[in-house]
Biotite code that builds the C-alpha atoms (Angstrom):
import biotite.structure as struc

atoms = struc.array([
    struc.Atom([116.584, 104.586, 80.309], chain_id="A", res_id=1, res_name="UNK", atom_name="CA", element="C"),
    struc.Atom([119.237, 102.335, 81.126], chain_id="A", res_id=2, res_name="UNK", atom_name="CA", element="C"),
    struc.Atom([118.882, 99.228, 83.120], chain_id="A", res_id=3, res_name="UNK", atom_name="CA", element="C"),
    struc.Atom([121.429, 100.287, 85.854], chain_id="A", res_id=4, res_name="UNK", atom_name="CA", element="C"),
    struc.Atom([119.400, 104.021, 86.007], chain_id="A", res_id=5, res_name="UNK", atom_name="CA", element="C"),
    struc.Atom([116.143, 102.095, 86.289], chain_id="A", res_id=6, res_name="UNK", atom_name="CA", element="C"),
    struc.Atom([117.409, 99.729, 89.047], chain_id="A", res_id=7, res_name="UNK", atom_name="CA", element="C"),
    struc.Atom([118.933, 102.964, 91.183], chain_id="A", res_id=8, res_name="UNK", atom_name="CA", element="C"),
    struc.Atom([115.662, 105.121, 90.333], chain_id="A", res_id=9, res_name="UNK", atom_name="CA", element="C"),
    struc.Atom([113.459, 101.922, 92.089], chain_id="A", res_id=10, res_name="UNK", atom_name="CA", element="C"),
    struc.Atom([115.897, 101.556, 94.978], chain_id="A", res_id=11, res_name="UNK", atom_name="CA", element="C"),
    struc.Atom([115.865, 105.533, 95.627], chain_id="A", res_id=12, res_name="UNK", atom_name="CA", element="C"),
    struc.Atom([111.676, 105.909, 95.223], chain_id="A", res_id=13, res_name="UNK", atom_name="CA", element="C"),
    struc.Atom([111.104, 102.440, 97.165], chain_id="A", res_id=14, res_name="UNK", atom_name="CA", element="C"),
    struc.Atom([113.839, 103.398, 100.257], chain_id="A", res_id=15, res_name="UNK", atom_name="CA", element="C"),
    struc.Atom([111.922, 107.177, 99.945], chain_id="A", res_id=16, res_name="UNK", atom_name="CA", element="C"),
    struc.Atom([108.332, 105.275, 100.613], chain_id="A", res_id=17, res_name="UNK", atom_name="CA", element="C"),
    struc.Atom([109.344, 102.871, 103.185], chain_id="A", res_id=18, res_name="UNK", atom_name="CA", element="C"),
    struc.Atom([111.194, 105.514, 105.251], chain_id="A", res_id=19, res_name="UNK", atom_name="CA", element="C"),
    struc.Atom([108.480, 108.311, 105.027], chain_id="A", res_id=20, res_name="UNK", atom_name="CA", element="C"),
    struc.Atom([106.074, 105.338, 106.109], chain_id="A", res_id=21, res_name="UNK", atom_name="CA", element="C"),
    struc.Atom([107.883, 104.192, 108.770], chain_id="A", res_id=22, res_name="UNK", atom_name="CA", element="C"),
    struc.Atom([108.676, 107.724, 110.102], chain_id="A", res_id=23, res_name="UNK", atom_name="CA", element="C"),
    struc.Atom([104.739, 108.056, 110.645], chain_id="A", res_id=24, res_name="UNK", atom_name="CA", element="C"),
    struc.Atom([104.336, 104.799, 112.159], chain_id="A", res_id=25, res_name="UNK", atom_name="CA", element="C"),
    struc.Atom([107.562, 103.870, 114.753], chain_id="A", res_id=26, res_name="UNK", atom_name="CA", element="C"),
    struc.Atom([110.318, 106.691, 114.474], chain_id="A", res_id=27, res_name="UNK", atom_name="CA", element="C"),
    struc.Atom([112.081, 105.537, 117.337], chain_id="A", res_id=28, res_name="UNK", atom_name="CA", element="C"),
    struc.Atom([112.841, 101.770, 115.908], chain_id="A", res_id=29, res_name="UNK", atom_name="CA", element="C"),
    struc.Atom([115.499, 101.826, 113.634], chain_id="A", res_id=30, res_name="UNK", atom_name="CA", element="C"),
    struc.Atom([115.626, 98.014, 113.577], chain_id="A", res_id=31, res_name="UNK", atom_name="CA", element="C"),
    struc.Atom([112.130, 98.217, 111.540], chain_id="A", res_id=32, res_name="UNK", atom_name="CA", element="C"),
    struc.Atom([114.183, 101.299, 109.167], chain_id="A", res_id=33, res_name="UNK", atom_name="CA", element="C"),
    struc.Atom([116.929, 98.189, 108.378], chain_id="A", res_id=34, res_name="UNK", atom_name="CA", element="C"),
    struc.Atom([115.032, 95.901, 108.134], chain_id="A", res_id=35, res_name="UNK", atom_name="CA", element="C"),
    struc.Atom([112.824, 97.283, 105.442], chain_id="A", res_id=36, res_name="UNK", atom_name="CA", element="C"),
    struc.Atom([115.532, 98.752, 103.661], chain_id="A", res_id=37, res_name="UNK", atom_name="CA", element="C"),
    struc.Atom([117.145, 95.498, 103.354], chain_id="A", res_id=38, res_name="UNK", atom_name="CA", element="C"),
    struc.Atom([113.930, 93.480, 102.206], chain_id="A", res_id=39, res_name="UNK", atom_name="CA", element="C"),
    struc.Atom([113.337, 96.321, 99.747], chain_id="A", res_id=40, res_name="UNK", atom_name="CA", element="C"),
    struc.Atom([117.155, 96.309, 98.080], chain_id="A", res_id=41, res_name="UNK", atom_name="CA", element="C"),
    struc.Atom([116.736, 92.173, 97.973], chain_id="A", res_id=42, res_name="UNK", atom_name="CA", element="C"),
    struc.Atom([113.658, 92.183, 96.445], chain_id="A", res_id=43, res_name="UNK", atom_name="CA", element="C"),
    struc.Atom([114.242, 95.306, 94.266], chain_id="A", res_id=44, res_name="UNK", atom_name="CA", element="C"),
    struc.Atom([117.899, 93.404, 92.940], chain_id="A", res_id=45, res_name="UNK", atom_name="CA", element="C"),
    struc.Atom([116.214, 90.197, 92.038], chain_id="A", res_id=46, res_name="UNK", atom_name="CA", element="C"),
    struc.Atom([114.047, 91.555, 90.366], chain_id="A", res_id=47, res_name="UNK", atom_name="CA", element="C"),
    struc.Atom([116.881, 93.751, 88.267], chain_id="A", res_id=48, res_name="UNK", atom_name="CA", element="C"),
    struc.Atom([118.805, 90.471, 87.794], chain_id="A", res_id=49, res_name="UNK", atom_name="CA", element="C"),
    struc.Atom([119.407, 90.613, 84.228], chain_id="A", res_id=50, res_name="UNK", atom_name="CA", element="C"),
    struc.Atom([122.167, 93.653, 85.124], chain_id="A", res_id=51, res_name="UNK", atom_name="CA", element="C"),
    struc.Atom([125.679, 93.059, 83.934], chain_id="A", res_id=52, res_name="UNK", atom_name="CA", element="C"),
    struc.Atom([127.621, 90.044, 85.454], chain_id="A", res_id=53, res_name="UNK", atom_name="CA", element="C"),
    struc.Atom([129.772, 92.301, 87.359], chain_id="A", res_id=54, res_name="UNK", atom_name="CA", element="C"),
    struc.Atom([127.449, 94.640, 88.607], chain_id="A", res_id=55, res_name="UNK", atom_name="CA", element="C"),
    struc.Atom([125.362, 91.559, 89.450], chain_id="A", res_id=56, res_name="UNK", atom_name="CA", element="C"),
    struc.Atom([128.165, 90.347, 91.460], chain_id="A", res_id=57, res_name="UNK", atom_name="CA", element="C"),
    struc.Atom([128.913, 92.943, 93.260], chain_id="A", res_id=58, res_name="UNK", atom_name="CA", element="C"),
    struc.Atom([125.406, 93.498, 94.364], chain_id="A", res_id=59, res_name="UNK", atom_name="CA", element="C"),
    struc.Atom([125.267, 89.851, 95.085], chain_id="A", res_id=60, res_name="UNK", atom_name="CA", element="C"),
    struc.Atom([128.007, 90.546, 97.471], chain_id="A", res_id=61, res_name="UNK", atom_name="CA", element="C"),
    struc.Atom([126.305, 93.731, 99.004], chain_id="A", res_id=62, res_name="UNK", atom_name="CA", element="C"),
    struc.Atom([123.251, 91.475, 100.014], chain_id="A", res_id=63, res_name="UNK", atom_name="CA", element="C"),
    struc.Atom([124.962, 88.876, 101.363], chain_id="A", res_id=64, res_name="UNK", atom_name="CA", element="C"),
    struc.Atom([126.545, 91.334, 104.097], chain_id="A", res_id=65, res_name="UNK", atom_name="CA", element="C"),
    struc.Atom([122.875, 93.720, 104.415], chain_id="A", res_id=66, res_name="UNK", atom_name="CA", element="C"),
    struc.Atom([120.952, 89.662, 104.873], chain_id="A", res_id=67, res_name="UNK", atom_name="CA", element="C"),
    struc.Atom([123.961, 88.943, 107.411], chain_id="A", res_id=68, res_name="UNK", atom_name="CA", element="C"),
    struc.Atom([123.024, 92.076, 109.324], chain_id="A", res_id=69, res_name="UNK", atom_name="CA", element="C"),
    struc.Atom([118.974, 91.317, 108.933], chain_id="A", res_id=70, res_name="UNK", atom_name="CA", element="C"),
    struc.Atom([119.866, 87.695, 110.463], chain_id="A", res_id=71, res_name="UNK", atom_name="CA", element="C"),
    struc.Atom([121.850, 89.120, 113.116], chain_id="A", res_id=72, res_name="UNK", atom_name="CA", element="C"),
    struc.Atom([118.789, 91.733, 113.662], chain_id="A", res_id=73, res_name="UNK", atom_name="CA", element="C"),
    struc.Atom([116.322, 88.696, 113.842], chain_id="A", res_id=74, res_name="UNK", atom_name="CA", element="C"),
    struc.Atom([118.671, 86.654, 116.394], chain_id="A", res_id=75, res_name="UNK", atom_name="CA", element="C"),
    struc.Atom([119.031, 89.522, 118.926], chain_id="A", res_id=76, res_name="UNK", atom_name="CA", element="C"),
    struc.Atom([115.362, 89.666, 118.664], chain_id="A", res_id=77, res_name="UNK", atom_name="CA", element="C"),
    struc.Atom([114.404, 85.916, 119.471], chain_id="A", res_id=78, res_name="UNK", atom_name="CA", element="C"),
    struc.Atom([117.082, 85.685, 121.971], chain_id="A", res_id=79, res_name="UNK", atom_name="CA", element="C"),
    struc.Atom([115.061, 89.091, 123.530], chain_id="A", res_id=80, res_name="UNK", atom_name="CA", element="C"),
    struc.Atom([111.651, 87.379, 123.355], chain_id="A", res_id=81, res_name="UNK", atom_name="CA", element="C"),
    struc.Atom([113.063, 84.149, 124.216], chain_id="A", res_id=82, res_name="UNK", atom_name="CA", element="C"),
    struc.Atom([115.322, 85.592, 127.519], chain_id="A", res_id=83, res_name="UNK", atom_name="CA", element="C"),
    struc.Atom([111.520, 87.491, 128.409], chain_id="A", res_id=84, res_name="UNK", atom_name="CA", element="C"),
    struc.Atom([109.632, 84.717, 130.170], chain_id="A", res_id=85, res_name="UNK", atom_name="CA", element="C"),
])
């Protein structure tokens, strides 16, 4: 199996797990669905980093723009708690 295959057959099984799991435990959240997803696809590419250059760099580029959406997730929710007292 090629390296590419491998990395898409992790991303597909790990995004499968985390979304049946999370279905079970807070359907209604889809902040915690992103989230996940997005922890799962940067830890799942580093650890795939010996892909091609170019495929690297375009997933490099796809992270940078699914973290900017995580940090944007996690600075609506401080400014929630924060805006709470």
């Amino acid at each position: 199996m090629r390296a590419f295959n491998r990395y898409i057959l992790f991303l597909v099984l790990a995004a499968f797990a985390i979304n049946t799991a999370i279905a079970f435990v807070a359907p209604n959240d889809l902040t915690v669905f992103f989230t996940a997803n997005v922890l799962a696809f940067l830890v799942i590419t580093v650890l795939h980093a010996y892909l091609n250059p170019r495929a690297r760099q375009s997933l490099n580029a796809i992270g940078i723009v699914l973290f900017g959406g995580f940090l944007v997730i996690v600075i609506l929710k401080a400014v929630d708690v924060l805006s709470k007292k």
